[in-house]
C-alpha beads as a LAMMPS data file, in Angstrom:
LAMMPS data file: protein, C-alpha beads

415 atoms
413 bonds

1 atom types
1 bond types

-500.0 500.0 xlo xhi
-500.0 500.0 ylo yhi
-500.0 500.0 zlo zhi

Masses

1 110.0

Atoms # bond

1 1 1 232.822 -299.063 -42.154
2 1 1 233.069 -300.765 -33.364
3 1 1 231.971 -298.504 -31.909
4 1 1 228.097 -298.207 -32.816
5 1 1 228.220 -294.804 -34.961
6 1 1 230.707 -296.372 -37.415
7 1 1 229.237 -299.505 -37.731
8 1 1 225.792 -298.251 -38.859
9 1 1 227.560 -295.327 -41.178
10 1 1 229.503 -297.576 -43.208
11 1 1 229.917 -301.076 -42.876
12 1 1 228.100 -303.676 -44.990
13 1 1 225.545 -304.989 -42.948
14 1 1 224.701 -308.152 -41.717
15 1 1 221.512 -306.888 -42.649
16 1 1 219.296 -309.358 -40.214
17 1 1 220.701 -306.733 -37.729
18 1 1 218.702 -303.903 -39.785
19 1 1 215.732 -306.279 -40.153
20 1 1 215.732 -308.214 -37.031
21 1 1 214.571 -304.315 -35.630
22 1 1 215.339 -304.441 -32.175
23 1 1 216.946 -307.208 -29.514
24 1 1 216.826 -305.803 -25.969
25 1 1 216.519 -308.561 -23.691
26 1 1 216.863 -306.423 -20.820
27 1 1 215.073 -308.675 -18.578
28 1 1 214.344 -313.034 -18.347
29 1 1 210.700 -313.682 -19.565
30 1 1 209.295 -315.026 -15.768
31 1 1 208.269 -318.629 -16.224
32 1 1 204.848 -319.675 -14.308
33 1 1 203.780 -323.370 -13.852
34 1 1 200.204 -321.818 -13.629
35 1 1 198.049 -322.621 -16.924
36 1 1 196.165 -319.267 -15.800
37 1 1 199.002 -317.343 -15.096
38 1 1 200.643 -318.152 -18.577
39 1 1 197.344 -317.425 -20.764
40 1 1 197.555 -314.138 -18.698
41 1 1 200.913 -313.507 -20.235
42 1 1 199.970 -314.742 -23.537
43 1 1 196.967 -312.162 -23.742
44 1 1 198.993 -309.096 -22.250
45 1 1 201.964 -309.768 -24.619
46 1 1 199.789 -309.556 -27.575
47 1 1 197.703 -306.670 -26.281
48 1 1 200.680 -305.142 -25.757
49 1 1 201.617 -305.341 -29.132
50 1 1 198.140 -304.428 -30.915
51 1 1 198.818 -301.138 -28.514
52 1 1 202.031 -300.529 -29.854
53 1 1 200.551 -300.219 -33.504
54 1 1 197.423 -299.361 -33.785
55 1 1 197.516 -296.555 -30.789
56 1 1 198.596 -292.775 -32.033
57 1 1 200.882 -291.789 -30.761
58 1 1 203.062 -294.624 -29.755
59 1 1 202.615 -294.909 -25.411
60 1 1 205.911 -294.812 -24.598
61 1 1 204.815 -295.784 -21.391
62 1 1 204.459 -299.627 -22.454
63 1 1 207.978 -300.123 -22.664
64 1 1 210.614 -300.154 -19.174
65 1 1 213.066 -297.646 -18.468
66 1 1 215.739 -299.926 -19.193
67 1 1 214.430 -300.533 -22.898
68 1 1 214.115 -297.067 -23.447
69 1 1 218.285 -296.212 -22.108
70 1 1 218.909 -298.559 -24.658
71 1 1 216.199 -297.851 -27.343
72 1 1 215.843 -294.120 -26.902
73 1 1 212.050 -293.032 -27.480
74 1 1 212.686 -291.096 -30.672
75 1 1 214.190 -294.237 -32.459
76 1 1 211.945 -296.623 -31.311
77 1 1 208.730 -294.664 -32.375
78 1 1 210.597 -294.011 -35.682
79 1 1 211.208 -297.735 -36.015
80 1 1 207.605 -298.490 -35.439
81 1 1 206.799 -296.274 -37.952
82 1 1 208.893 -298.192 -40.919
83 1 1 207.270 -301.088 -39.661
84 1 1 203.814 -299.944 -40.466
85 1 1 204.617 -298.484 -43.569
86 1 1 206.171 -301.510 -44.521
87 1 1 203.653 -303.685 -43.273
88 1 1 200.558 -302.312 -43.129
89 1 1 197.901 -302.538 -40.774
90 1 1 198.243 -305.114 -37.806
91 1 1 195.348 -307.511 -37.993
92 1 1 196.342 -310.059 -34.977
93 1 1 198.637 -311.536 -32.847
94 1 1 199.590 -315.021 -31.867
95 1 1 201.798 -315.232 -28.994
96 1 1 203.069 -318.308 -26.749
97 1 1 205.547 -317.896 -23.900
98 1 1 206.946 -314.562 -24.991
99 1 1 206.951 -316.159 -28.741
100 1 1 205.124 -315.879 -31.781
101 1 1 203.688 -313.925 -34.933
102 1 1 202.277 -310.601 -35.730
103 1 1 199.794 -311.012 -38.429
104 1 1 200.128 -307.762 -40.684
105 1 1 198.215 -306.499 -43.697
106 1 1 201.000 -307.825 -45.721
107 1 1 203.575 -309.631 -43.889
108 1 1 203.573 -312.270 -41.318
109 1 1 206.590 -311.292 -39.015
110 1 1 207.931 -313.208 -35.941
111 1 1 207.984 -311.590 -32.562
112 1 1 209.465 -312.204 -29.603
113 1 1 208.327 -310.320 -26.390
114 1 1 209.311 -310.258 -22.682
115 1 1 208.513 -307.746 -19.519
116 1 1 209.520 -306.311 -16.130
117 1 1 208.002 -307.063 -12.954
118 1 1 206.147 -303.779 -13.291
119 1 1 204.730 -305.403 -17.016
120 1 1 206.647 -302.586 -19.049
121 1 1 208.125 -304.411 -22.071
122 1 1 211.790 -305.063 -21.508
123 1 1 212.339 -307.236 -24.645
124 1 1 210.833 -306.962 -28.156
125 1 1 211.962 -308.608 -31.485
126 1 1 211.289 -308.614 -34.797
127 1 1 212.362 -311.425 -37.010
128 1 1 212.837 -311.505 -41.094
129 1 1 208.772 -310.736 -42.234
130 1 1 207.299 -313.673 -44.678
131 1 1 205.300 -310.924 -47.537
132 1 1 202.083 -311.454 -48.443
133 1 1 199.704 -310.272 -51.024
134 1 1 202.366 -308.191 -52.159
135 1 1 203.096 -308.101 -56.251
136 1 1 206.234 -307.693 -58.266
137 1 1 205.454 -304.339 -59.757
138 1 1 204.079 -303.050 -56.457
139 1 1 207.354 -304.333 -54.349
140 1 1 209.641 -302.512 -56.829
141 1 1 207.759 -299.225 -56.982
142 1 1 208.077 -299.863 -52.551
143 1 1 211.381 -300.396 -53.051
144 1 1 212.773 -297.264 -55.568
145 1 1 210.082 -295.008 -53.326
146 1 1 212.009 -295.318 -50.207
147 1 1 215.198 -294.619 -50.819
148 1 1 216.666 -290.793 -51.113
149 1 1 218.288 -289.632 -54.377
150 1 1 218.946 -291.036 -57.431
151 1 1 218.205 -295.047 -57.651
152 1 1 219.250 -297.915 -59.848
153 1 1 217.912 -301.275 -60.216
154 1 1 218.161 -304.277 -62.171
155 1 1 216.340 -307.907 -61.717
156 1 1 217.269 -311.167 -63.872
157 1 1 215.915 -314.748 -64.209
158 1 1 218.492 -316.659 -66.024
159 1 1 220.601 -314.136 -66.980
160 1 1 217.418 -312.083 -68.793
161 1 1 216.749 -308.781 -67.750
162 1 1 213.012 -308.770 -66.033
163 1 1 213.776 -304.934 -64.679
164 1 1 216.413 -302.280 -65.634
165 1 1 216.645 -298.491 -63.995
166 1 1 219.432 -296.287 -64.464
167 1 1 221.619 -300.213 -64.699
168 1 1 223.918 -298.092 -66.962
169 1 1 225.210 -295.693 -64.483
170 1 1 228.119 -295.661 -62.118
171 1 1 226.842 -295.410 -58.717
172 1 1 228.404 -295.274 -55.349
173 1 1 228.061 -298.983 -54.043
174 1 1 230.300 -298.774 -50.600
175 1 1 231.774 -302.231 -49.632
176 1 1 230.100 -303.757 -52.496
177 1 1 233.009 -302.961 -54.206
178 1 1 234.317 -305.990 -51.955
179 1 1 232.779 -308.467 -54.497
180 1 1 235.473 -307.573 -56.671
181 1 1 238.490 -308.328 -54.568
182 1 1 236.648 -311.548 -53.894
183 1 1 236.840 -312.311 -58.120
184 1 1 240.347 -311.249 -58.248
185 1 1 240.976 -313.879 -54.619
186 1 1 239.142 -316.768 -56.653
187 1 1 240.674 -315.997 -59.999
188 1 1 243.782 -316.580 -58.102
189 1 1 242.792 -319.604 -56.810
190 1 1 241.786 -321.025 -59.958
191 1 1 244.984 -320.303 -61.260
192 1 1 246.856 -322.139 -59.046
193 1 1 248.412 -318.802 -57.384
194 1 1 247.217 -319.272 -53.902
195 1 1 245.479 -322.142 -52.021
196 1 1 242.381 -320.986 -49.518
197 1 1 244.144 -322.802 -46.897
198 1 1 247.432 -320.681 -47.323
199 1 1 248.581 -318.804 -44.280
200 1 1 249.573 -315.086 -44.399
201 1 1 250.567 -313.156 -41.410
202 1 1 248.572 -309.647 -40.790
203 1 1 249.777 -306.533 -42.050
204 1 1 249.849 -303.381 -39.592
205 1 1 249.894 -301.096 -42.645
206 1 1 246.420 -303.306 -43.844
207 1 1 244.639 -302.083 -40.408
208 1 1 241.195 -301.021 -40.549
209 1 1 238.474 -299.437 -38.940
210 1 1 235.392 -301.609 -37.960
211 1 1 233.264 -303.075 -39.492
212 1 1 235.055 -306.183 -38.622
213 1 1 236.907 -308.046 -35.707
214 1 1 240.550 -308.426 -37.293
215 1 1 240.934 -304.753 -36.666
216 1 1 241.999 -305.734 -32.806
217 1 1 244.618 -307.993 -32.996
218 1 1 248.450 -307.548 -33.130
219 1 1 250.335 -307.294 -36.504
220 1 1 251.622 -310.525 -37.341
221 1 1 249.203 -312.608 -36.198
222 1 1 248.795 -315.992 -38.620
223 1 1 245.233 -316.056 -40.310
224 1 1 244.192 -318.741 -43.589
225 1 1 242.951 -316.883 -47.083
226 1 1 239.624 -318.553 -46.784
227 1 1 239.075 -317.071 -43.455
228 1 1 240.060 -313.531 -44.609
229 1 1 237.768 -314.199 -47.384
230 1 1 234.998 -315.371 -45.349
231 1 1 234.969 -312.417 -42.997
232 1 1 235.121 -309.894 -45.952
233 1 1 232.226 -311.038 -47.168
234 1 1 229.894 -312.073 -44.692
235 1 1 230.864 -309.577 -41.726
236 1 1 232.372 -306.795 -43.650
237 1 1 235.658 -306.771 -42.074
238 1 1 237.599 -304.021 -43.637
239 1 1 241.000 -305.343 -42.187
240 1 1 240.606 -308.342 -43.784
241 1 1 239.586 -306.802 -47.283
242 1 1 242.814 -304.750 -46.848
243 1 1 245.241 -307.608 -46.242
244 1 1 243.536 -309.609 -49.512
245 1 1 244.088 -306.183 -51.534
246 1 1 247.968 -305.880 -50.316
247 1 1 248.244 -310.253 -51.329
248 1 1 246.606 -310.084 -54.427
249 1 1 247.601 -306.793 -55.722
250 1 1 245.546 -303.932 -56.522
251 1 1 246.050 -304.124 -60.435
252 1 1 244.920 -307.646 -60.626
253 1 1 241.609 -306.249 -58.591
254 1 1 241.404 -302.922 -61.125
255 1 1 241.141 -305.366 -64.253
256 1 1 237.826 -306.162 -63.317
257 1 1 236.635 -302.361 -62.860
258 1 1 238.819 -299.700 -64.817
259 1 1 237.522 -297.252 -63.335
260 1 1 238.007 -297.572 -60.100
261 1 1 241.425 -297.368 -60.488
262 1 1 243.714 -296.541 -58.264
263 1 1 241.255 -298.920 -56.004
264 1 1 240.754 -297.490 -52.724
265 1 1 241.362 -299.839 -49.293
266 1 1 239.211 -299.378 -46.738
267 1 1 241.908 -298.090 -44.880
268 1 1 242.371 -295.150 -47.336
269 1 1 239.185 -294.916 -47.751
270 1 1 239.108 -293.931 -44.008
271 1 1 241.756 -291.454 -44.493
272 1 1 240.178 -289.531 -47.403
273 1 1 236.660 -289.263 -45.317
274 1 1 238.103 -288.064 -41.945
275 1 1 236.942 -284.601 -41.017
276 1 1 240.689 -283.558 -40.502
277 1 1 241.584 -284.091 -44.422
278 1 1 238.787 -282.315 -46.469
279 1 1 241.423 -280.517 -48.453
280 1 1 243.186 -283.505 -49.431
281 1 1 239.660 -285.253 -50.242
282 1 1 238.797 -282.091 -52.470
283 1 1 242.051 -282.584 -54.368
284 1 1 241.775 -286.446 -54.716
285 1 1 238.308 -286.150 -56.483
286 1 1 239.712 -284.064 -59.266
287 1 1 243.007 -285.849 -59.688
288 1 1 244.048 -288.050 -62.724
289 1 1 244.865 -291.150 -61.700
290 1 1 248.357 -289.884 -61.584
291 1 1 247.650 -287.759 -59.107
292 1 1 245.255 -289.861 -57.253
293 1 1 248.046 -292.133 -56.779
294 1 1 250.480 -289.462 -55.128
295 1 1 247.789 -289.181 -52.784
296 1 1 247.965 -292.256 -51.935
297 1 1 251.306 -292.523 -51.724
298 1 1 251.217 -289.851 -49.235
299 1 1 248.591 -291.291 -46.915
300 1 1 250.984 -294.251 -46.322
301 1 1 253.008 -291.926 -43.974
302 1 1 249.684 -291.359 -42.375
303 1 1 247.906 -292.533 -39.359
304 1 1 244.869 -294.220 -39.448
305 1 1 242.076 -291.776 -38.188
306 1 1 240.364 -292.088 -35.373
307 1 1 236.239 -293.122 -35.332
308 1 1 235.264 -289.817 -34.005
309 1 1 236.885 -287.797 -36.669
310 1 1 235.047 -289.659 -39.517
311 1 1 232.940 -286.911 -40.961
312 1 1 229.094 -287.437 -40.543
313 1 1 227.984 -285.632 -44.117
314 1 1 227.901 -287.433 -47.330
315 1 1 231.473 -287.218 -49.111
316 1 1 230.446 -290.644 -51.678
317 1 1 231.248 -288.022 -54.915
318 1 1 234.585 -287.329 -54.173
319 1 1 235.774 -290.366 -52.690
320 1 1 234.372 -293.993 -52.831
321 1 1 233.772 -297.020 -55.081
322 1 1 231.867 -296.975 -58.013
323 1 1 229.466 -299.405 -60.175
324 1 1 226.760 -299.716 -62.560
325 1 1 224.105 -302.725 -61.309
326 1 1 224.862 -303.999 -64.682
327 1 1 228.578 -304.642 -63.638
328 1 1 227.562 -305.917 -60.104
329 1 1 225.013 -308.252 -61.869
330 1 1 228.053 -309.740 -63.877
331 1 1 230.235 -309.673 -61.201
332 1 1 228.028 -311.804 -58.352
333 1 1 226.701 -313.855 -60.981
334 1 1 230.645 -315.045 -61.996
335 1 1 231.612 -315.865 -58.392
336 1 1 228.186 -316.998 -57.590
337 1 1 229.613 -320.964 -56.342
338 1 1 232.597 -318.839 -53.980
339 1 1 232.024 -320.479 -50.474
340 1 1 232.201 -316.685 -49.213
341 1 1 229.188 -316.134 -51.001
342 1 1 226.803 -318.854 -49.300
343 1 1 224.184 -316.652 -47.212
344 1 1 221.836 -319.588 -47.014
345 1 1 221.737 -319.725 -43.630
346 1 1 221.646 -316.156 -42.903
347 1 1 218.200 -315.201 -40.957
348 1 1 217.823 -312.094 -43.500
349 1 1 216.383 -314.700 -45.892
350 1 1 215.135 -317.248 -43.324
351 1 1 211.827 -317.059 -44.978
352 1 1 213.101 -317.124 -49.216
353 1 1 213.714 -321.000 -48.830
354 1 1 215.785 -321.115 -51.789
355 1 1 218.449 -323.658 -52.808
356 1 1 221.366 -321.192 -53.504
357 1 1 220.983 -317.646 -51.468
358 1 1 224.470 -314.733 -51.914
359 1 1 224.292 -311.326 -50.732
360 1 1 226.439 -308.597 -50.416
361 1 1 225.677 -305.478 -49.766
362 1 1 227.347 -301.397 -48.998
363 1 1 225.925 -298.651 -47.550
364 1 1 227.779 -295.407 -45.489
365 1 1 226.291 -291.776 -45.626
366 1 1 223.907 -291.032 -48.205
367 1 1 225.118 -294.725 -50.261
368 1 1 223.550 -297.850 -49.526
369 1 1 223.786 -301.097 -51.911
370 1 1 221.817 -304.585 -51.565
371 1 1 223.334 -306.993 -54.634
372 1 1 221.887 -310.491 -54.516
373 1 1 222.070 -313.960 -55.789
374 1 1 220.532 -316.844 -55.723
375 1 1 218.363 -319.901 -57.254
376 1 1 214.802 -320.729 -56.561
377 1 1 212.992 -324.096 -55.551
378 1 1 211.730 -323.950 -59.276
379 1 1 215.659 -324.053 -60.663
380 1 1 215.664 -319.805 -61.783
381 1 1 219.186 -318.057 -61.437
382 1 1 218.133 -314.604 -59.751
383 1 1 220.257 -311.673 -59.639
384 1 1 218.831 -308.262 -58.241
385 1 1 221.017 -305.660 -57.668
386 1 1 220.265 -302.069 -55.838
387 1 1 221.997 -298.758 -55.115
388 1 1 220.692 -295.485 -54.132
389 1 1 222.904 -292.276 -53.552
390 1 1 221.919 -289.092 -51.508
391 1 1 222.955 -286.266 -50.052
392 1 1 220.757 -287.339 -46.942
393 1 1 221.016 -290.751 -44.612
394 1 1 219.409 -293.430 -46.418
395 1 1 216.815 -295.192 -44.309
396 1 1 218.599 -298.547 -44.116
397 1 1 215.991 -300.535 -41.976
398 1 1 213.195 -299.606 -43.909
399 1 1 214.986 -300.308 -47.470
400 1 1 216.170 -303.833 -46.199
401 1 1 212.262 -304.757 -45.433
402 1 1 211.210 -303.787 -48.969
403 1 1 214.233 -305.889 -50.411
404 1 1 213.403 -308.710 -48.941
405 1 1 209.458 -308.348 -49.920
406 1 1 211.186 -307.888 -53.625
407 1 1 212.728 -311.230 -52.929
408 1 1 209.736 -313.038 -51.829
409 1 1 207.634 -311.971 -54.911
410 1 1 210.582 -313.564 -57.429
411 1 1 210.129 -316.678 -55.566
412 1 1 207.623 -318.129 -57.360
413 1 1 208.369 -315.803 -60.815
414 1 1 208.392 -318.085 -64.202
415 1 1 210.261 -315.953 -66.963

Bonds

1 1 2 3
2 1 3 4
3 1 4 5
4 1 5 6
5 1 6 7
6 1 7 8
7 1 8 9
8 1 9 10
9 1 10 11
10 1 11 12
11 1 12 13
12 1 13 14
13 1 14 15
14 1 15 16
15 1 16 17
16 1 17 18
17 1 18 19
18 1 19 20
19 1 20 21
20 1 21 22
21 1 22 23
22 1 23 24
23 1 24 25
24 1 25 26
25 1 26 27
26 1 27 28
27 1 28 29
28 1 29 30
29 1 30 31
30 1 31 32
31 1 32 33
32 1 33 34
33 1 34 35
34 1 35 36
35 1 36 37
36 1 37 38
37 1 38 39
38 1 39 40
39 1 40 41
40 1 41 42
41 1 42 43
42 1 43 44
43 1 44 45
44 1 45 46
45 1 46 47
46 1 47 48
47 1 48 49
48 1 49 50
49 1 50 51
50 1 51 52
51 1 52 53
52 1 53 54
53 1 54 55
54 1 55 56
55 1 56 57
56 1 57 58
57 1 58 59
58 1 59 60
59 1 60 61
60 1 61 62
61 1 62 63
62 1 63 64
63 1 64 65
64 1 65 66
65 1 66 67
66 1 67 68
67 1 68 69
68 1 69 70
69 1 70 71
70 1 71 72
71 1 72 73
72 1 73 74
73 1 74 75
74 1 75 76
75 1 76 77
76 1 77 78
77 1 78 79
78 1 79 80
79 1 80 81
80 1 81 82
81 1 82 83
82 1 83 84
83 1 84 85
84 1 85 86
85 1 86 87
86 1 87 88
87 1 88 89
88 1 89 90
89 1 90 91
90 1 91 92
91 1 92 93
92 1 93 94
93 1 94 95
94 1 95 96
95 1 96 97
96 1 97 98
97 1 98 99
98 1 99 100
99 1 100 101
100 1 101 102
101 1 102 103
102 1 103 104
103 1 104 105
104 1 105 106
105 1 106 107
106 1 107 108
107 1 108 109
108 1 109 110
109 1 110 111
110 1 111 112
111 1 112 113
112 1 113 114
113 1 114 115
114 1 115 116
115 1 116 117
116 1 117 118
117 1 118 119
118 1 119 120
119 1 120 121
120 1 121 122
121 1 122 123
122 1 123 124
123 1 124 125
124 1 125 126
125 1 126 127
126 1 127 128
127 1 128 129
128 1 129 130
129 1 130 131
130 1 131 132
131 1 132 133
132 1 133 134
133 1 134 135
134 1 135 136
135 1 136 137
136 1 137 138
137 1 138 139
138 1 139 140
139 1 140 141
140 1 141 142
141 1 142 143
142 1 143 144
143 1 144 145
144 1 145 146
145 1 146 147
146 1 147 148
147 1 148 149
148 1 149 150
149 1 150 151
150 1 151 152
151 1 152 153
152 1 153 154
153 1 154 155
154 1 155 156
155 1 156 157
156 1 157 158
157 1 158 159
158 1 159 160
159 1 160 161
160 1 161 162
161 1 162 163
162 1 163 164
163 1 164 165
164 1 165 166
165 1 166 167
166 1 167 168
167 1 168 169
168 1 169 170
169 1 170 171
170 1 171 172
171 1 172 173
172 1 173 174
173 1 174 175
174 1 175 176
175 1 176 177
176 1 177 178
177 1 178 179
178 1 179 180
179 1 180 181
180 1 181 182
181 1 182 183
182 1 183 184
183 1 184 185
184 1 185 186
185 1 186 187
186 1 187 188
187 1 188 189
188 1 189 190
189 1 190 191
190 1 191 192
191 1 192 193
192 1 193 194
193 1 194 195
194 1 195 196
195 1 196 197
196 1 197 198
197 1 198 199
198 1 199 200
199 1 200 201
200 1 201 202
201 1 202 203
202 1 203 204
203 1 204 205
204 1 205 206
205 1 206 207
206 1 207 208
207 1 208 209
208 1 209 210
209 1 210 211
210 1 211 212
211 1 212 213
212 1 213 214
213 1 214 215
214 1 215 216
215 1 216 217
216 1 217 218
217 1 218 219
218 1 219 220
219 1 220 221
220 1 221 222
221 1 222 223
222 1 223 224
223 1 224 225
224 1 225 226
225 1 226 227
226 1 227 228
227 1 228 229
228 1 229 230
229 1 230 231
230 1 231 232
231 1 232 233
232 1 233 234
233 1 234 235
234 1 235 236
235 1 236 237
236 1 237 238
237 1 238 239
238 1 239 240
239 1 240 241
240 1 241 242
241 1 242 243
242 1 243 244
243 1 244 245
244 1 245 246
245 1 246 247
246 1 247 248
247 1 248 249
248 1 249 250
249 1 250 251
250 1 251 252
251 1 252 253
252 1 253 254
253 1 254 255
254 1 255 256
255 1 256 257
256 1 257 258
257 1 258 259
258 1 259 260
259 1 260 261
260 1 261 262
261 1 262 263
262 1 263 264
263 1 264 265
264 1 265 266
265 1 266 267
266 1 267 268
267 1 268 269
268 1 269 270
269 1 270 271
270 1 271 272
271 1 272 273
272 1 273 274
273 1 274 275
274 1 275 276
275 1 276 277
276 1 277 278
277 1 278 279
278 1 279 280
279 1 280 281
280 1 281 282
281 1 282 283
282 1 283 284
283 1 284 285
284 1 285 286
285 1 286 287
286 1 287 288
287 1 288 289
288 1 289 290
289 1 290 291
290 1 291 292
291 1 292 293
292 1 293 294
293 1 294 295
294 1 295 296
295 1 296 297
296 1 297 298
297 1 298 299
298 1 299 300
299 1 300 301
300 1 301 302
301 1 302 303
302 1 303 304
303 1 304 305
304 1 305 306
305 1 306 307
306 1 307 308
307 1 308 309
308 1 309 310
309 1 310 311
310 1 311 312
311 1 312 313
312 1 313 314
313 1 314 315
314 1 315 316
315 1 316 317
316 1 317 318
317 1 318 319
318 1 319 320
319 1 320 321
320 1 321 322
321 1 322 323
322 1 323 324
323 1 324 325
324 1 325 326
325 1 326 327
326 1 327 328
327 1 328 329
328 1 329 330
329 1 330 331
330 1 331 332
331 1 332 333
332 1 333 334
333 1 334 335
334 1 335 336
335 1 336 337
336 1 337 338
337 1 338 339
338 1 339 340
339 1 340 341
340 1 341 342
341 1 342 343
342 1 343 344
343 1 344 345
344 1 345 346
345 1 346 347
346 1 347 348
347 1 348 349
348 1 349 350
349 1 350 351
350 1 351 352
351 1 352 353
352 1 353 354
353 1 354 355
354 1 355 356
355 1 356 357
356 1 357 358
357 1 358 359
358 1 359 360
359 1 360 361
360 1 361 362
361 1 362 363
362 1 363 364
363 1 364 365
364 1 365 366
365 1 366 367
366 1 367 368
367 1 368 369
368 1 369 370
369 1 370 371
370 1 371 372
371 1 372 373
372 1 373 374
373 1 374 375
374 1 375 376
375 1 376 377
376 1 377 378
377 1 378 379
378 1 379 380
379 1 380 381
380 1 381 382
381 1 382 383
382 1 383 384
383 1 384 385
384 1 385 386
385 1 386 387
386 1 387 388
387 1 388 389
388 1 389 390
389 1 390 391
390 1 391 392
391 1 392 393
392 1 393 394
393 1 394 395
394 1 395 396
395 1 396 397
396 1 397 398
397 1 398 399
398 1 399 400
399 1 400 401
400 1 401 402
401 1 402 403
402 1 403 404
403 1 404 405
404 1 405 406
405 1 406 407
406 1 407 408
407 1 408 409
408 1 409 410
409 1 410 411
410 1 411 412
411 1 412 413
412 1 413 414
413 1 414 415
């Protein structure tokens, strides 16, 4: 859920890397000691970037060769495109040094910019937007309008509902479902079961594909709860979901959601969705449990797949992990004070300013999932939780931009 292809199919996002747009510093901004010389920079970096959006079609010419081997044309124009959509028209830009903001119709969004020697862009950045202008009912009807297939949404101030769509139906949430091995891991705690700072030693039969970093090492090595806990969470590491399943047990995990019992791992997750076992993946979704569980059984005597043979079409109806928002709501909201769950600091929300900020979120093909908590400056407990399912690629970047604008417009919200 690293190669690049399975990171953006189905991990759970660090989303700044969906919002943050682009980061290809493919050459050093040139520093001048000339006041003329730098003003010169300052006015052809922000020309550069009033070309970018209000010129049709996009001048592919602006950017360096090396940008675009990294950034190939087709992605960056359709990048620029989300951006305007979800921005509006560019009224000005304010850049210093290669640094600065791009003054939208209805979002104020950092920028960082940098070129060659030939004065082709070799660096551009966007940072997490600050909305403006932008109202609650309009942000939602953004929101539900850009995503593909069927969509659910709830929104709650202090535990009352503000918004409901479709909060009653069992979606496909991706590593969402991850919130609930973190209730079972602090339910355990509580209990006096485990301690965060226990030590357990990694399992090779709990090995993962990406997203994640424990994936790489040996079998074995030594690695604290907290840290396994930590890494589910806020990177999305699979083999570190895996191992908490196999410590805490996977009925103590299904207690919280019945019906995702047997629970998948992420490693059998990966098993049912490679190209090689479409059969098995067939049978599995119209098992009992009983015979989900032989199937399970049997994939224990089978290898993990490799990236390439993860299949690239949408298979989130016959296997995956399912939730209504209502149950996420409850869910987030109950492990809201887990130390896993402080995104404060992440840059996705650099601009919310909140006291208390947790995210998780899921996406792979056709699923994505954004499930928030937090409290505003003004003391409101706000949960929002969404999921949308299609057959086609949800357009992740675009979707995390109209989140966050949801965000900002609950800021200030007195219910």
């Amino acid at each position: 859920m690293k190669r690049k292809l399975l990171k953006k199919m189905y991990t759970t996002r660090a989303l700044f890397l969906a919002i943050g747009v682009m980061v290809m510093s493919v050459s050093p901004i040139v520093a001048t000691n000339s006041l003329a010389a730098t003003q010169s920079t300052n006015n052809l970096a922000s020309n550069k970037i009033l070309l970018i959006f209000n010129e049709e079609p996009l001048n592919i010419s602006l950017f360096s060769p090396i940008f675009l081997e990294q950034v190939p044309a087709l992605q960056l124009k359709k990048i620029i495109a989300e951006l305007k959509l979800s921005f509006g028209v560019l009224k000005s830009v304010d850049v210093v040094d290669g640094k600065g903001f791009a003054y939208f119709e209805k979002a104020q969004v950092p920028v960082t910019i940098g070129f060659d020697d030939n004065n082709q862009i070799s660096t551009l950045w966007f940072g997490s937007p600050k909305f403006i202008n932008v109202k609650l009912d309009e942000a939602i009807k953004n929101l539900q309008d850009s995503a593909i297939g069927s969509k659910s949404l709830l929104i709650t101030i202090d535990k009352k509902p503000i918004f409901a769509d479709n909060n009653k139906t069992p979606m496909a949430v991706g590593s969402t479902f991850k919130l609930l091995v973190l209730k079972a891991y602090e339910d355990a705690i509580k209990a006096g079961k485990i301690k965060r700072d226990d030590v357990i030693l990694l399992e090779e039969n709990s090995r993962s594909l990406p997203s994640g970093v424990l994936q790489m090492l040996p079998a074995k090595t030594p690695i604290n709860l907290e840290i396994l806990a930590q890494l589910m969470i806020q990177s999305s590491d699979n083999t570190a979901t895996d191992n908490l399943i196999h410590l805490l047990k996977k009925s103590n995990i299904e207690i919280f959601s019945p019906r995702n019992s047997p629970l998948l791992t992420t490693r059998e997750f990966f098993q049912l969705i490679s190209s090689n076992n479409d059969e098995l993946r067939a049978k599995y979704s119209t098992s009992n449990k009983k015979g989900k569980n032989e199937i399970l059984l049997g994939l224990d005597k089978m290898p993990l797949p490799d990236i390439d043979d993860i299949t690239k079409t949408a298979t989130w109806q016959q296997a995956e992990w399912y939730m209504t928002t209502n149950e996420i709501c409850a869910t987030i909201e109950s492990i809201k004070d887990a130390p896993a769950l402080n995104n404060i600091h992440n840059p996705l929300f650099k601009n919310l300013n909140w006291k208390k900020i947790g995210f998780k979120g899921g996406s792979e093909n056709g699923v994505l999932n954004f499930s928030f908590i937090g409290q505003t400056l003004q003391g409101k407990d706000v949960c929002v939780v969404f999921t949308a399912n299609g057959d086609d690629k949800q357009p992740e970047s675009k979707l995390a931009l109209q989140f966050i604008g949801l965000l900002q417009t609950l800021s200030s919200v007195e219910k």
